[in-house]
TIPALO-705360 format. One record per residue: x, y negated, z negated of N, C-alpha, C in turn; residue in three letters; residue number from 1. Coordinates in nm, 3 decimals, always signed. Layout:
N
- n_px  n_py  n_pz  ca_px  ca_py  ca_pz  c_px  c_py  c_pz  res  n
- X  Y  Z  X  Y  Z  X  Y  Z  ALA  NUM
...
end
This chain:
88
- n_px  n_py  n_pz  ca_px  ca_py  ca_pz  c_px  c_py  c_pz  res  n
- +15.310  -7.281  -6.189  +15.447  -7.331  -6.199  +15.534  -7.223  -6.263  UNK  1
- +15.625  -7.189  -6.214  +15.779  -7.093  -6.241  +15.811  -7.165  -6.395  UNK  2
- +15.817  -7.045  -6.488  +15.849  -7.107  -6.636  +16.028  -7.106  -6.607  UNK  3
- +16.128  -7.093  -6.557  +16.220  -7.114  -6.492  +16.251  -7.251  -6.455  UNK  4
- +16.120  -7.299  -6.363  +16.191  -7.440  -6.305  +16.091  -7.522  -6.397  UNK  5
- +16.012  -7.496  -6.476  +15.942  -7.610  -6.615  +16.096  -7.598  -6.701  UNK  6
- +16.149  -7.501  -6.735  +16.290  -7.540  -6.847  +16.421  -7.640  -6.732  UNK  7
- +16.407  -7.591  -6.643  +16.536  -7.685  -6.546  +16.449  -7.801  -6.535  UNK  8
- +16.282  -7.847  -6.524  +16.288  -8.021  -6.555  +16.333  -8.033  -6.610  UNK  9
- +16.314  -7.929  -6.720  +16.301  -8.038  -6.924  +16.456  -8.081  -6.930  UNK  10
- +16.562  -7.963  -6.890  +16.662  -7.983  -6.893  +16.734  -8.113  -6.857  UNK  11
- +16.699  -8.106  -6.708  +16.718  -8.227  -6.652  +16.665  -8.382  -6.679  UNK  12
- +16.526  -8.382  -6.814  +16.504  -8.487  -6.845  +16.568  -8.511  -6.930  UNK  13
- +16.627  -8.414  -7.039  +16.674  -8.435  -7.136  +16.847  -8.522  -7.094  UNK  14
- +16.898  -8.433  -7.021  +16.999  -8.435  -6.977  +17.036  -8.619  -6.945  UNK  15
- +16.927  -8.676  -6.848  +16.927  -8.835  -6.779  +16.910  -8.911  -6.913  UNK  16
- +16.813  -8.841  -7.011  +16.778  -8.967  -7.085  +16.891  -8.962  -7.229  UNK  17
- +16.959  -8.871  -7.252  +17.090  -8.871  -7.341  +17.243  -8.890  -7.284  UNK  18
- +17.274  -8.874  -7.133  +17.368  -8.940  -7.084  +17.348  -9.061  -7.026  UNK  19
- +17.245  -9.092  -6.998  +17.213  -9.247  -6.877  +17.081  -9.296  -6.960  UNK  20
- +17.042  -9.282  -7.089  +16.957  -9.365  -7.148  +16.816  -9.421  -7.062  UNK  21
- +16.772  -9.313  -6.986  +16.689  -9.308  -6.880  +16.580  -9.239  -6.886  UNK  22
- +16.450  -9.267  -6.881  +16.330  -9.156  -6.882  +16.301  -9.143  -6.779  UNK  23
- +16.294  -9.024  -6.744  +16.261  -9.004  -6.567  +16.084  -8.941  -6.569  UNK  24
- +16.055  -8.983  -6.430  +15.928  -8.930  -6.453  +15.858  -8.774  -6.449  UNK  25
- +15.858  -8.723  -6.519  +15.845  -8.531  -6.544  +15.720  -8.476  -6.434  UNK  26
- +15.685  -8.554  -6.373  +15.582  -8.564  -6.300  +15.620  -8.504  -6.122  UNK  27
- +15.751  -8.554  -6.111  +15.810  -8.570  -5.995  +15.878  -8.382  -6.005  UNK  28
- +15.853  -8.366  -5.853  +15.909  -8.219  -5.816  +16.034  -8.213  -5.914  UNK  29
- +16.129  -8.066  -5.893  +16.222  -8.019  -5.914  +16.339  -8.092  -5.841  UNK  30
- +16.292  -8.144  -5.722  +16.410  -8.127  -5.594  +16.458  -8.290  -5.613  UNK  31
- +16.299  -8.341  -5.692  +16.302  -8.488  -5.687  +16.441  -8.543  -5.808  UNK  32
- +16.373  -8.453  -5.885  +16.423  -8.543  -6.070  +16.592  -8.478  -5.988  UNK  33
- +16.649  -8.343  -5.940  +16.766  -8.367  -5.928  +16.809  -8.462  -5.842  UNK  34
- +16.756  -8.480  -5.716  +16.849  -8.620  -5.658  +16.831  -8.771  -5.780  UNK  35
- +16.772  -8.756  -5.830  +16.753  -8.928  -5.935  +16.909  -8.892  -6.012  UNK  36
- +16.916  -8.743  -6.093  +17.025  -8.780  -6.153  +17.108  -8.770  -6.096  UNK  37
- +17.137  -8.699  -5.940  +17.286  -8.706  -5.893  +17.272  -8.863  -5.842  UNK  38
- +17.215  -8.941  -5.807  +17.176  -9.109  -5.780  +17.257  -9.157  -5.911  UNK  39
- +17.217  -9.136  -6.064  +17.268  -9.167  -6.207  +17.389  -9.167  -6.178  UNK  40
- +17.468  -8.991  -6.194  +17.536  -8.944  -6.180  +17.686  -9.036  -6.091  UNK  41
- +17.614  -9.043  -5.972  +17.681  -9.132  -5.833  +17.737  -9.294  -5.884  UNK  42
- +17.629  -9.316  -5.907  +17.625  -9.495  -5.922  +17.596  -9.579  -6.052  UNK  43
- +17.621  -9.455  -6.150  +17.580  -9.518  -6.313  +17.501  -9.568  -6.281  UNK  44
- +17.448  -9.569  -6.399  +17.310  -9.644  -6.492  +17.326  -9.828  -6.410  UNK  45
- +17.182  -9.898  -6.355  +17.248  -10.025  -6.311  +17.189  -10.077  -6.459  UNK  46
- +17.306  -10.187  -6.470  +17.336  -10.285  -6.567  +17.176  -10.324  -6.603  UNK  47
- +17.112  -10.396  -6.777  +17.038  -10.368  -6.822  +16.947  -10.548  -6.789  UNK  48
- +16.864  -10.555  -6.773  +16.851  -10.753  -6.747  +16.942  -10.783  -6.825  UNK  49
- +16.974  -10.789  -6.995  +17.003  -10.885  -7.046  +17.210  -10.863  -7.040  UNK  50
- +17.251  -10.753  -6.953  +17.381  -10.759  -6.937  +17.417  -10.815  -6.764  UNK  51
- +17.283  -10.848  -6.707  +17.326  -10.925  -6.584  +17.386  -11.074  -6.646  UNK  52
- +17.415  -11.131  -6.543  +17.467  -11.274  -6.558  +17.318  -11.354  -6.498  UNK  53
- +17.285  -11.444  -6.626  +17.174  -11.517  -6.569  +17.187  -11.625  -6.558  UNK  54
- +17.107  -11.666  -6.454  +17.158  -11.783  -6.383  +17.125  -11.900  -6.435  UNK  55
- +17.200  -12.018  -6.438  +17.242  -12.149  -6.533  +17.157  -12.242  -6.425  UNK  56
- +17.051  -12.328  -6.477  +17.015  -12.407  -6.398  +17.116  -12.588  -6.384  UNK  57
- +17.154  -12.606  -6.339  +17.281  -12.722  -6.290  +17.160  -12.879  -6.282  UNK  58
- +17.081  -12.925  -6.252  +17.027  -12.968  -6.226  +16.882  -12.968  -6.256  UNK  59
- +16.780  -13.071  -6.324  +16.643  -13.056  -6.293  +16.574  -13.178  -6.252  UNK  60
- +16.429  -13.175  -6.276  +16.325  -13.283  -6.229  +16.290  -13.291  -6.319  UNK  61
- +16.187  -13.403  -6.338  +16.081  -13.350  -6.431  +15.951  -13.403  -6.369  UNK  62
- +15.881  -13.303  -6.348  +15.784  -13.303  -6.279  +15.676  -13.428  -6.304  UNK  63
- +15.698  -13.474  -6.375  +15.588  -13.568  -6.432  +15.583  -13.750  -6.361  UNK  64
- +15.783  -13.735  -6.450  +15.813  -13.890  -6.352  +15.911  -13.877  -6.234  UNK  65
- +15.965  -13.743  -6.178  +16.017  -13.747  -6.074  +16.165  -13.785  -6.101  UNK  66
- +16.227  -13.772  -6.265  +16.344  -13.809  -6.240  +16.429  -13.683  -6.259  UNK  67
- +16.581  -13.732  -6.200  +16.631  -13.595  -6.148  +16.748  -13.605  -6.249  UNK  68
- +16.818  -13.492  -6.358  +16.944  -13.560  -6.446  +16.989  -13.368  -6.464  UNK  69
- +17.126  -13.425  -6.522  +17.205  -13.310  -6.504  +17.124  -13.192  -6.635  UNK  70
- +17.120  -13.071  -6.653  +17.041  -13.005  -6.721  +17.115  -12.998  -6.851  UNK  71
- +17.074  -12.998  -6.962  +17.087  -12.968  -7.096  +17.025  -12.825  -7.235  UNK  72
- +17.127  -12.750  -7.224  +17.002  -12.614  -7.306  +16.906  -12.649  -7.385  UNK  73
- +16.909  -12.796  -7.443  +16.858  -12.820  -7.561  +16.709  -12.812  -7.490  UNK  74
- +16.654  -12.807  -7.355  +16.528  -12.826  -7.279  +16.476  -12.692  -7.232  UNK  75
- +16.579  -12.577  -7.265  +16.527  -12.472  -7.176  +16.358  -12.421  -7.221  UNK  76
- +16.340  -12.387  -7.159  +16.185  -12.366  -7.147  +16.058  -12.500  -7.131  UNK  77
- +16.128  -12.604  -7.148  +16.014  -12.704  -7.120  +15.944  -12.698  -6.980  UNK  78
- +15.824  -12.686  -6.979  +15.719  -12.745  -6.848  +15.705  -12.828  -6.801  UNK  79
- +15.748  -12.932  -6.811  +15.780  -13.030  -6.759  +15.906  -13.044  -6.635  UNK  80
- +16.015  -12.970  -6.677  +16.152  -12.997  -6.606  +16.112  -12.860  -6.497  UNK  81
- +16.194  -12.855  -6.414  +16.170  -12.796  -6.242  +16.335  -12.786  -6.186  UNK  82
- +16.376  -12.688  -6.162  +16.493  -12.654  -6.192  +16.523  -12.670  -5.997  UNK  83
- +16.632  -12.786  -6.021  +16.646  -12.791  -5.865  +16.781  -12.776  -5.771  UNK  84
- +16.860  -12.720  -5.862  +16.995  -12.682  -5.844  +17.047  -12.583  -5.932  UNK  85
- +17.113  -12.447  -5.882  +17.186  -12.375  -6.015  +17.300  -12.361  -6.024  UNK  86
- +17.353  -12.344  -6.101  +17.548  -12.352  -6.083  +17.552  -12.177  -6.042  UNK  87
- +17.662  -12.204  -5.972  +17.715  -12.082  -5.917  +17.780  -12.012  -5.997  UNK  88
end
């Protein structure tokens, strides 16, 4: 390997993971890691899970007796309820 294009990875890793908070894989060619950051570069960083909008369940079951009632947070995570409608 060209000690030339080992400093233009490093560069380029350094570069993704202090502007776009991104670890790229150092593994991947020269030709590779630059199209990922002009991809960065192009289309920003995509949004992180917890800055998507997650989706509200509108409706559940409950699996047990089959009854169906409008959803309440105070239940989220119970095993029992079966989520059968989501609000838009």
């Amino acid at each position: 390997m060209e000690t030339g294009k080992r400093f233009k990875k490093d560069e380029l890793f350094k570069e993704a993971q202090s502007e776009f908070s991104v670890k790229l894989d150092r593994r991947l060619s020269l030709e590779q890691l630059e199209d990922q950051v002009a991809r960065l570069r192009q289309h920003g960083k995509e949004p992180a899970e917890s800055e998507r909008k997650q989706p509200v369940p509108k409706r559940v079951r409950n699996v047990i007796t089959g009854n169906i009632f409008n959803y309440d947070p105070i239940w989220k995570g119970l095993p029992d309820l079966e989520v059968i409608e989501w609000e838009d």
